[in-house]
C-alpha positions as CSV (number, residue, x, y, z in Angstrom):
1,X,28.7,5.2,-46.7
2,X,28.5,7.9,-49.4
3,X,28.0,10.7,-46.8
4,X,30.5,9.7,-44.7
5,X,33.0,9.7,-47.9
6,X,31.8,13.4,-48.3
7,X,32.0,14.2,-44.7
8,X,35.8,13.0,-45.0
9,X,36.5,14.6,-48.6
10,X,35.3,18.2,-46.7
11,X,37.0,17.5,-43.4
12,X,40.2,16.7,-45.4
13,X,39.7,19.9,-47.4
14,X,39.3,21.9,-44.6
15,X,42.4,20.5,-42.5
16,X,44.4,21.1,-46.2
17,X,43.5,24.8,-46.2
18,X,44.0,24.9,-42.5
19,X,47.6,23.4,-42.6
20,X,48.4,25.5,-45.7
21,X,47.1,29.3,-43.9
22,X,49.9,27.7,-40.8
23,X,52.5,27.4,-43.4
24,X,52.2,30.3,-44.6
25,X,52.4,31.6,-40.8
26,X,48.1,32.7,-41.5
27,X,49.5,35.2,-44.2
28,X,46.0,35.4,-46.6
29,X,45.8,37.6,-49.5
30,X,45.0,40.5,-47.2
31,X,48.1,39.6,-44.5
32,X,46.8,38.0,-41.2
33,X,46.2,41.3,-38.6
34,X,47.8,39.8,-35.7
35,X,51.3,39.1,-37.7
36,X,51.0,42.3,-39.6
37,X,50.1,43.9,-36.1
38,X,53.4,42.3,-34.3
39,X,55.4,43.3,-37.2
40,X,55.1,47.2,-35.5
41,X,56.9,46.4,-32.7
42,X,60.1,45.6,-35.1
43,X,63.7,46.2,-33.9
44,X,63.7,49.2,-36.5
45,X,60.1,50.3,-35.6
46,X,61.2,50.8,-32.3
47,X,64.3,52.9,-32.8
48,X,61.9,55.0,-34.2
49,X,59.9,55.9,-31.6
50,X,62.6,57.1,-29.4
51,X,61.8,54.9,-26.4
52,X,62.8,55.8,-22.7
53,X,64.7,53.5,-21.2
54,X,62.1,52.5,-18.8
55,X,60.0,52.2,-21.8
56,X,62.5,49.6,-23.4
57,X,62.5,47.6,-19.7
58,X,58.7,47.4,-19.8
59,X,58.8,46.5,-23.4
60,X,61.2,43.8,-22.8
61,X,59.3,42.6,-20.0
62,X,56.2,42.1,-21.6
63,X,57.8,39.7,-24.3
64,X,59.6,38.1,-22.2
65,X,56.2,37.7,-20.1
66,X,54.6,36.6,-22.8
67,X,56.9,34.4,-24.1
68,X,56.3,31.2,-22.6
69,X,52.2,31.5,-22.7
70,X,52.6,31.5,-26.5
71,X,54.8,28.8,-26.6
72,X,52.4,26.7,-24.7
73,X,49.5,27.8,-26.9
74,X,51.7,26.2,-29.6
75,X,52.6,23.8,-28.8
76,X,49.0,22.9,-27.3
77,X,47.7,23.7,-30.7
78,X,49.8,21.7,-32.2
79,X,48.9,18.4,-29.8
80,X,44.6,19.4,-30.8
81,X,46.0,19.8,-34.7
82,X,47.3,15.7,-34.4
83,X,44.5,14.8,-32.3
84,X,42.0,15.9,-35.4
85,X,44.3,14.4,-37.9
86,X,44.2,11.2,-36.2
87,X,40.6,11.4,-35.7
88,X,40.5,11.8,-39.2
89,X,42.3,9.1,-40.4
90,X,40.6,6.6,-37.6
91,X,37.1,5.4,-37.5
92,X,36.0,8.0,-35.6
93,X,32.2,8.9,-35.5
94,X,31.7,12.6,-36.8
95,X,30.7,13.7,-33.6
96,X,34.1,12.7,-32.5
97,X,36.1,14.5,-35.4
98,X,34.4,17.1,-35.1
99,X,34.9,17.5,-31.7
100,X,38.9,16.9,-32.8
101,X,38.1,20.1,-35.1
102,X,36.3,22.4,-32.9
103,X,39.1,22.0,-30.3
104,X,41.6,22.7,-32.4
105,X,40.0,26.0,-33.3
106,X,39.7,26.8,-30.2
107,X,43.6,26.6,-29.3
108,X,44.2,28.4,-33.0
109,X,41.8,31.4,-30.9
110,X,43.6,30.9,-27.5
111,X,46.9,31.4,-29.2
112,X,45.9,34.6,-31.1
113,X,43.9,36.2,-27.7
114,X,47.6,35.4,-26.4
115,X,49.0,37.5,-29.1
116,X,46.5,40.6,-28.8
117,X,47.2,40.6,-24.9
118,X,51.1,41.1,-25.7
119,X,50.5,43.9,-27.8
120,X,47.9,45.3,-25.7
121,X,50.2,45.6,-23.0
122,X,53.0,46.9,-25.3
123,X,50.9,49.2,-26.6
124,X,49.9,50.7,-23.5
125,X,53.9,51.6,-22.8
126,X,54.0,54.1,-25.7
127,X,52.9,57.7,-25.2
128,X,49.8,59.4,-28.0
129,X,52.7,60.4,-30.6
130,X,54.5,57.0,-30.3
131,X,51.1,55.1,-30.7
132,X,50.5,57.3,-33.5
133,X,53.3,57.0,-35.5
134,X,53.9,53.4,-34.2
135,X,50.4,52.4,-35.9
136,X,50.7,55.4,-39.0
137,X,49.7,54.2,-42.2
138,X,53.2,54.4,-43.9
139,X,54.2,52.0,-41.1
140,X,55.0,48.1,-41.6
141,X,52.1,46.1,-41.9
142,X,49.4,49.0,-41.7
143,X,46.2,48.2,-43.2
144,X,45.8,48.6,-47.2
């Protein structure tokens, strides 16, 4: 009984910490790299770089193509999210919680793989010197 009252006391913890890095959109005190990472292709970022038109297209394309994947990485992540919580709260053995847990990483991963695919493909649209000053280190979001 005493275990299983740690095993929840950690397993709440854990989902606490979890549902506060979501709030904060998984901003940490060193800035989540896939956010900070999007943030280069800003509106003002990209009047910078001078784009082509066919450039913009492509660009436009991409997040447009990539739109509805995220959304449905989301909003599948946050269907695993409830399933743990109410795994939680239930009578659940571990094995099953965890299981809740684990899957709800897993959709957490699938939805940033989603991200790094977008700008992947963006990045590939941009020439050496837009990449470069697109990714510089006065740029939003560049590493510290």
């Amino acid at each position: 009984m005493k275990f299983n009252l740690v095993l929840a006391g950690a397993l709440v913890a854990t989902m606490m910490s979890t549902n506060a890095w979501a709030r904060s959109g998984g901003r940490d005190h060193h800035k989540n790299d896939e956010i900070a990472l999007e943030n280069h292709f800003s509106p003002k970022k990209m009047k910078e770089l001078n784009l082509t038109e066919e450039q913009k297209e492509k660009l436009k394309a991409i997040r447009e193509a990539a739109k509805a994947e995220k959304q449905k990485c989301r909003e599948d992540m946050r269907t695993a999210r409830k399933a743990f919580k109410e795994a939680l709260r239930s009578n659940a053995s571990k094995e099953a919680v965890t299981a809740a847990y684990q899957s709800m990483l897993e959709k957490k991963q699938q939805l940033s793989k989603a991200r790094l695919d977008t700008l992947l493909s963006a990045r590939d649209v941009l020439t050496e010197e837009q990449r470069a000053k697109l990714f510089s280190h006065g740029s939003q979001g560049s590493e510290e």
